[in-house]
C-alpha positions as CSV (number, residue, x, y, z in Angstrom):
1,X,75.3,59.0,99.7
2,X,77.9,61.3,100.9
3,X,80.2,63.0,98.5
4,X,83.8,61.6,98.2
5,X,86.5,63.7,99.7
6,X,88.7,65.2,97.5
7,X,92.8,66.3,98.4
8,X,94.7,68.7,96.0
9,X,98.3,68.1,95.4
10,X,100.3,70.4,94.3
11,X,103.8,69.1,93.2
12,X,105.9,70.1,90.2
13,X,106.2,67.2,87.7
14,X,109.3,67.7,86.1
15,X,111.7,66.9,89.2
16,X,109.1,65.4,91.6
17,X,107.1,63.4,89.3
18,X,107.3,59.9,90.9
19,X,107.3,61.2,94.5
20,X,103.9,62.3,93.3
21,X,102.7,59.6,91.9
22,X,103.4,57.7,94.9
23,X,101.7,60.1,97.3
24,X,98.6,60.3,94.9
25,X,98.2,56.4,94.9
26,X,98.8,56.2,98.0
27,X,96.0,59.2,98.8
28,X,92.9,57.5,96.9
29,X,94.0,53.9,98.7
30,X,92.2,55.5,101.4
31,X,89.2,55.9,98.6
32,X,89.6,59.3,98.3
33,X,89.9,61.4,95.2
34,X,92.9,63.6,94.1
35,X,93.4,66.2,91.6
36,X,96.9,66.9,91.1
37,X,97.9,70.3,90.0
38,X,102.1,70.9,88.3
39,X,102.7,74.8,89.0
40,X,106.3,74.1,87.3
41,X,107.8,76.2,84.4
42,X,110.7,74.4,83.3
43,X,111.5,70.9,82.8
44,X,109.1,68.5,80.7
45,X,106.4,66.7,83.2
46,X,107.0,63.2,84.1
47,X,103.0,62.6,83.1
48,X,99.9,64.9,83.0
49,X,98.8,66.4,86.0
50,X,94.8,67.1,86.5
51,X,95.8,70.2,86.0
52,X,98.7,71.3,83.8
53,X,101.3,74.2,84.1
54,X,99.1,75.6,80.7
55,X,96.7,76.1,82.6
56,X,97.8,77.9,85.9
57,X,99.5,80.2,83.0
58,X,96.1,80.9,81.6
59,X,94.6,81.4,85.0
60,X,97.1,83.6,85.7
61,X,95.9,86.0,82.4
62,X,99.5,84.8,80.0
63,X,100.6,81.9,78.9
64,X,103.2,79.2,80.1
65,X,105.4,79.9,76.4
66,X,105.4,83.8,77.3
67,X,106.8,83.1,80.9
68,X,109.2,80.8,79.5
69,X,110.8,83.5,76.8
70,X,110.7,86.5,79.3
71,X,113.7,84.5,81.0
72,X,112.4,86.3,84.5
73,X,112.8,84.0,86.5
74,X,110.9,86.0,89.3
75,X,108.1,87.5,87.5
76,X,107.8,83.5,86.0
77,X,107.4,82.6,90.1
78,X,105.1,85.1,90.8
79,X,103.3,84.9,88.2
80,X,102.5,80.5,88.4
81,X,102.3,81.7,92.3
82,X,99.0,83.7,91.3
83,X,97.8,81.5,89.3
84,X,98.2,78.4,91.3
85,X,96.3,80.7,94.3
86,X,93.1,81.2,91.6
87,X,92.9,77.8,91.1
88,X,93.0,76.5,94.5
89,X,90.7,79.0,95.8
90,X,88.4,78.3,93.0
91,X,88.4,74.8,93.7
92,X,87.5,75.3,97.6
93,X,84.2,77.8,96.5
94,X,83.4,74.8,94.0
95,X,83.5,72.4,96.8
96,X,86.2,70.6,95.0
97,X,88.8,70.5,98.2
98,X,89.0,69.0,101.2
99,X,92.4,69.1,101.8
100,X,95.6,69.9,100.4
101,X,99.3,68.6,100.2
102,X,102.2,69.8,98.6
103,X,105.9,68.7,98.0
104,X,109.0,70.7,97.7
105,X,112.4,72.5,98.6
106,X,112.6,76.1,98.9
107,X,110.4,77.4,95.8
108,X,108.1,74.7,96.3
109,X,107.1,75.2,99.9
110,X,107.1,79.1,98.8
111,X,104.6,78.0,96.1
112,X,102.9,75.3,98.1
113,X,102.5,77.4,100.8
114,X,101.6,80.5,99.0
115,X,98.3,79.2,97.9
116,X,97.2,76.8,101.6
117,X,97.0,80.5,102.5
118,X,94.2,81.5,100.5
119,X,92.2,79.1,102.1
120,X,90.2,79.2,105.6
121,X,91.6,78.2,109.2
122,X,90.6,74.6,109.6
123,X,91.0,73.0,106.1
124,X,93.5,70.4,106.3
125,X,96.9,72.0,104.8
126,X,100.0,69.5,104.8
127,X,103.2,71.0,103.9
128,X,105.9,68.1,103.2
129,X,109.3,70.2,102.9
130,X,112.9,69.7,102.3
131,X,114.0,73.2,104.4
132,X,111.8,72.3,107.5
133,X,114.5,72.4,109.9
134,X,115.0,75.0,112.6
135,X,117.7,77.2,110.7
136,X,114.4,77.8,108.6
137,X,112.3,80.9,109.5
138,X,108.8,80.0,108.6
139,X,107.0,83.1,109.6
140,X,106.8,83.9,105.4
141,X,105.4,80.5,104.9
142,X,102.5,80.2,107.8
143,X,102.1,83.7,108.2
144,X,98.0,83.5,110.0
145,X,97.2,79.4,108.8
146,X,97.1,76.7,110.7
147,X,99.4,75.0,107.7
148,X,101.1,71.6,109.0
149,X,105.1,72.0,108.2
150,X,106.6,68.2,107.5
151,X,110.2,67.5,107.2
152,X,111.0,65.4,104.4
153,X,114.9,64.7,105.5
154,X,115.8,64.2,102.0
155,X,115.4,65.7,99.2
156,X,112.0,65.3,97.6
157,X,112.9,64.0,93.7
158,X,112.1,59.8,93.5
159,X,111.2,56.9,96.1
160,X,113.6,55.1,98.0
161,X,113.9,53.4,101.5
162,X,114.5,56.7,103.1
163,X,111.7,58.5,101.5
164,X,109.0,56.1,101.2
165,X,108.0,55.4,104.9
166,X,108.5,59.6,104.9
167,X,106.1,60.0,102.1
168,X,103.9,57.8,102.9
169,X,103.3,59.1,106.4
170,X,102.5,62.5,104.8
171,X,100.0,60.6,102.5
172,X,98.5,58.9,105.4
173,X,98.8,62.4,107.5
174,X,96.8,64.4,105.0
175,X,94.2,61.3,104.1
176,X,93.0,61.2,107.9
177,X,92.9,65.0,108.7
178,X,90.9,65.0,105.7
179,X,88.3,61.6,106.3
180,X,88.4,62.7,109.8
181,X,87.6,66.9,109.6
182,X,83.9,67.8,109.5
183,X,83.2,70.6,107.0
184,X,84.0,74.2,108.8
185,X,81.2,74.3,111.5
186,X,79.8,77.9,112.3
187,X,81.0,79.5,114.8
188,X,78.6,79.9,118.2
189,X,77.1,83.5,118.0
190,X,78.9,83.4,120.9
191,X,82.9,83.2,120.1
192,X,84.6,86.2,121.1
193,X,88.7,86.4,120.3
194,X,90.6,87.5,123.0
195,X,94.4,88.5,122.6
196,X,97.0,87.5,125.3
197,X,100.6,87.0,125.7
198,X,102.5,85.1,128.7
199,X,102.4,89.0,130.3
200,X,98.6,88.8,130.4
201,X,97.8,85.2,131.1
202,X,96.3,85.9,134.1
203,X,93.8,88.5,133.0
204,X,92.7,86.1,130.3
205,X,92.4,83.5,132.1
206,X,90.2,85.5,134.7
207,X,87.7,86.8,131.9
208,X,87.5,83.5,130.5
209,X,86.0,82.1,133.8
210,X,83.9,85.1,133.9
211,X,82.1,84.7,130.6
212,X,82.3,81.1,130.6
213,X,79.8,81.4,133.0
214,X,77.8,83.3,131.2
215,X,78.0,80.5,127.9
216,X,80.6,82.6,126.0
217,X,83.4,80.7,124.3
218,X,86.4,82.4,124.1
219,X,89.3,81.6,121.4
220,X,92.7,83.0,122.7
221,X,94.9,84.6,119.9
222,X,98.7,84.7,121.0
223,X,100.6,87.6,120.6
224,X,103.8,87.9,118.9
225,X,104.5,88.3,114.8
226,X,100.7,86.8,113.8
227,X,98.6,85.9,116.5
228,X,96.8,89.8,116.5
229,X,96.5,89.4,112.6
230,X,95.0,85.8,112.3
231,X,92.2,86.9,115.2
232,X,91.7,89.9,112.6
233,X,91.6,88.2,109.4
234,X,88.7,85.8,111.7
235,X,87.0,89.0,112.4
236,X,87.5,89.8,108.9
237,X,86.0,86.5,108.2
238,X,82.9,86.9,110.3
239,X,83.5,83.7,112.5
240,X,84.1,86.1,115.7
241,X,80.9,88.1,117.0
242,X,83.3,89.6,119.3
243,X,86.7,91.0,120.3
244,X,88.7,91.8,123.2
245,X,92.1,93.2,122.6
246,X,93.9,92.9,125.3
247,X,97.6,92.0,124.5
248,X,98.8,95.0,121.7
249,X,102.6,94.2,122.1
250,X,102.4,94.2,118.2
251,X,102.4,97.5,117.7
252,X,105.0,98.6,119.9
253,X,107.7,96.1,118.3
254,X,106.8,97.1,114.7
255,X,106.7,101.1,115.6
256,X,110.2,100.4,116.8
257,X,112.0,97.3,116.1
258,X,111.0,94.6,118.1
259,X,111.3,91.2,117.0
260,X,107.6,90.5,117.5
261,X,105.9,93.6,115.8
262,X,103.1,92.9,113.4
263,X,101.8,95.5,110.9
264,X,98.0,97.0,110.3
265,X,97.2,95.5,113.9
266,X,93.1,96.9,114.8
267,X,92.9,97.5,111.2
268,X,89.8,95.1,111.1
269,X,88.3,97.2,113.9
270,X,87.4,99.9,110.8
271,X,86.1,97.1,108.2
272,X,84.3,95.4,110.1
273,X,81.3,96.1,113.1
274,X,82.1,94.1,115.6
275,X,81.7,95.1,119.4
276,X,85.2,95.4,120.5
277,X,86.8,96.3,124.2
278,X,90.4,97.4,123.8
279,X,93.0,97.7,126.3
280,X,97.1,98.4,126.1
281,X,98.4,95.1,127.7
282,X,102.1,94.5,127.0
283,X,102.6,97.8,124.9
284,X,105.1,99.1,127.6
285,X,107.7,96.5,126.5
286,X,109.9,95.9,123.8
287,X,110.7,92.5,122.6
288,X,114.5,91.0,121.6
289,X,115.9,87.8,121.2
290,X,119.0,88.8,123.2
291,X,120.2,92.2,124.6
292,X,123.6,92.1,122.2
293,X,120.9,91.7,119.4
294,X,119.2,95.2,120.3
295,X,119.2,97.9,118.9
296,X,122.0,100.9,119.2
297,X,121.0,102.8,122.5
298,X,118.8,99.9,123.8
299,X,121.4,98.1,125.9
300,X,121.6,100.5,128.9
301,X,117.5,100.3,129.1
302,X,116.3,98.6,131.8
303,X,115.4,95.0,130.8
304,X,114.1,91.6,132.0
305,X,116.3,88.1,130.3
306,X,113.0,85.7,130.2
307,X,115.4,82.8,128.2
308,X,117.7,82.7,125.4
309,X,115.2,83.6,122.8
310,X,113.4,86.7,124.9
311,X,114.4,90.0,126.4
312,X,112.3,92.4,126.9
313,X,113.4,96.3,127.2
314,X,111.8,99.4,128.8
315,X,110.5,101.6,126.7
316,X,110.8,105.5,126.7
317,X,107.6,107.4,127.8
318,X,107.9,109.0,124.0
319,X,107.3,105.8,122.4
320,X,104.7,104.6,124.9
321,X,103.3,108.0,124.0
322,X,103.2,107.1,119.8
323,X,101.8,103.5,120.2
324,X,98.8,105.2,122.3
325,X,98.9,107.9,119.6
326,X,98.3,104.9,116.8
327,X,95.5,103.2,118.8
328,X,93.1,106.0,119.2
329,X,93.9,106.7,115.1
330,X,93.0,103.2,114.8
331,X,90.3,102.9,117.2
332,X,88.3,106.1,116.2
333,X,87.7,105.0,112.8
334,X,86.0,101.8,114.2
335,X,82.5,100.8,112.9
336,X,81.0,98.5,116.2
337,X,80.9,99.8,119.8
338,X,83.7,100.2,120.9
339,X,85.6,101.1,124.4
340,X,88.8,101.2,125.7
341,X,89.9,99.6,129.2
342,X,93.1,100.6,131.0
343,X,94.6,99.4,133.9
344,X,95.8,102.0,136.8
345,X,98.7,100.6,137.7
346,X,100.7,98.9,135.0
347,X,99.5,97.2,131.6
348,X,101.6,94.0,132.4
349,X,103.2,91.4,134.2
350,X,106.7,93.4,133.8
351,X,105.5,96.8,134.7
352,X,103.9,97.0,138.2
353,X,105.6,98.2,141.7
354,X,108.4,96.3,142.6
355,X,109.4,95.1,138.7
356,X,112.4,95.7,137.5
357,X,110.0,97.3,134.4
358,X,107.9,99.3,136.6
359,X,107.3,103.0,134.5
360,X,104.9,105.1,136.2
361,X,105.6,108.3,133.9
362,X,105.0,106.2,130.7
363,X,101.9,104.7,132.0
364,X,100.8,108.0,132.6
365,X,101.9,109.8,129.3
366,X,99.5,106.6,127.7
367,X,96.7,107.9,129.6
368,X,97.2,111.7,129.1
369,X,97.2,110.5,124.9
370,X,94.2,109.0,125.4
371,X,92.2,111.3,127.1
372,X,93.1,113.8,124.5
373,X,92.9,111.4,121.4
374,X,90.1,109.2,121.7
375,X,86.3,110.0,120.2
376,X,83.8,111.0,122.8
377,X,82.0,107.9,120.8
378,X,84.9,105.4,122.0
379,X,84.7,105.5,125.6
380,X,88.1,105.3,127.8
């Protein structure tokens, strides 16, 4: 007989206790089981949870009473948030999770959130929030997890005919990701990650025909804030046997203040061997919502208006020159085989003849950087 799924809810009891009540009936209706956890501090639980604030305290190495009479309120957040991440991870190595669902405004998607990160891609994460509108920037909340971001249009404290239908569509929500997933199936020996941006499309889409043919699978990782990092934290992971890292844009934008920049990008590349081909697509543009939101010194660049939300910028052949400086640190302390693949004529869609991007001397400089930087044992 198979085992009965279980969903963790995480909800804290003293101002969301019958929302949570609701949800969790509503949950094991669908005969599955629930154990609730209550990360709150404050406030006197409407009932016992499965498992109590005490407890996350202890997990945590304190107690819930020496939180309470340090009166920091930050170190008491950080502190339940730690705690609450041991225990949910605990549970998933246990095989006591299936799923998870959490309620809350903005310190309980922070908490809720905080610990459907510790657990892998694919496990059904269900996020109903109070701040899930668009003048929220969830970036700090999803960061590299596939978590499912709910609006709850009211605020989450009771039931009522505005928040029941709400509710019980998360219920309902989390319950069939949760009948319906399959535990996490390996991976092919086969998957290889593959980075790509809307500057490199065309190349990705070419190798994908290419080793399609030849039975590889081949999971595309978008550029831009977290894409790069969650194909790393998979390498990380082992569920990639392979890696092409074509789209770098990353790097550029956090070297110099783009609005997509990621840091530690090809930092996997040095913990873990894994056969990696490496190329500088999109590192010869810089990323901005708007040209008035750039930088000083940035508006008289050459630049490209894609839509209201992207601009991208020229940039100068010295910091072309120190993004080609940071791959070959990076690359040279990789463990796999590793090479390094650079296009003659432009390393994107922007910068080729004709483009208003085009920047023959800073394609060049890249080059010059790598010949002189690179291993002998990381081939360019």
């Amino acid at each position: 007989m198979e085992q009965k799924r279980t969903v963790v809810i995480v909800v804290t009891l003293d101002t969301k206790g019958p929302a949570a009540q609701f949800l969790r009936d509503k949950i094991a209706a669908w005969g599955l089981d629930t154990i609730l956890i209550d990360p709150g501090i404050l406030g006197a639980p409407a009932f016992p949870a499965n498992i109590t604030r005490w407890q996350i305290a202890e997990t945590a190495g304190t107690s819930l009473e020496a939180l309470i009479a340090s009166g920091d309120k930050q170190a008491c957040i950080a502190s339940q948030t730690e705690g609450l991440c041991r225990v949910v991870s605990g549970l998933y190595d246990e095989g006591r999770l299936d799923g998870i669902i959490s309620l809350g405004g903005a310190l309980g998607t922070a908490i809720g959130t905080a610990a459907m990160r510790v657990l892998p891609v694919g496990v059904p994460k269900l996020m109903l929030s109070s701040i899930a509108t668009g003048s929220s920037q969830f970036k700090p909340y999803i960061s590299t997890k596939d978590i499912c971001i709910m609006h709850s249009v009211t605020d989450i404290m009771d039931v009522n005919a505005i928040s029941q239908p709400i509710l019980s569509n998360a219920a309902n929500g989390i319950s069939g990701m949760v009948i319906k997933s399959s535990a996490l199936a390996q991976e092919p020996a086969t998957t290889i990650g593959i980075t790509q941006s809307v500057m490199t499309t065309p190349c990705v889409m070419r190798i994908k025909r290419l080793l399609g043919q030849q039975g590889y699978q081949i999971a595309p990782f978008l550029t831009g804030r977290s894409g790069g990092l969650a194909m790393e934290e998979l390498i990380l992971s082992q569920r990639l046997t392979g890696v092409i890292d074509l789209s770098v844009h990353e790097i550029i934008d956090y070297l110099f203040g783009g609005t997509a920049g990621a840091a530690d990008r090809l930092e996997s590349l040095s913990r873990c061997s894994i056969p990696a081909v490496v190329s500088v697509g999109d590192m010869d543009y810089l990323q901005f919502d708007t040209l008035e939101k750039t930088p000083p010194g940035y508006h008289d660049r050459p630049h490209i208006v894609h839509d209201e939300q992207m601009t991208v910028v020229q940039p100068t052949a010295t910091e072309m020159e120190a993004v080609a400086r940071y791959l070959a640190e990076k690359l040279n302390l990789a463990l796999g085989p590793t090479i390094v693949v650079v296009p003659s004529v432009g390393f994107s869609d922007v910068n080729h003849p004709g483009s208003t991007l085009w920047f023959p001397e800073g394609n060049r400089a890249v080059i010059r950087v790598l010949e002189g930087s690179l291993h002998p044992e990381v081939p360019l």
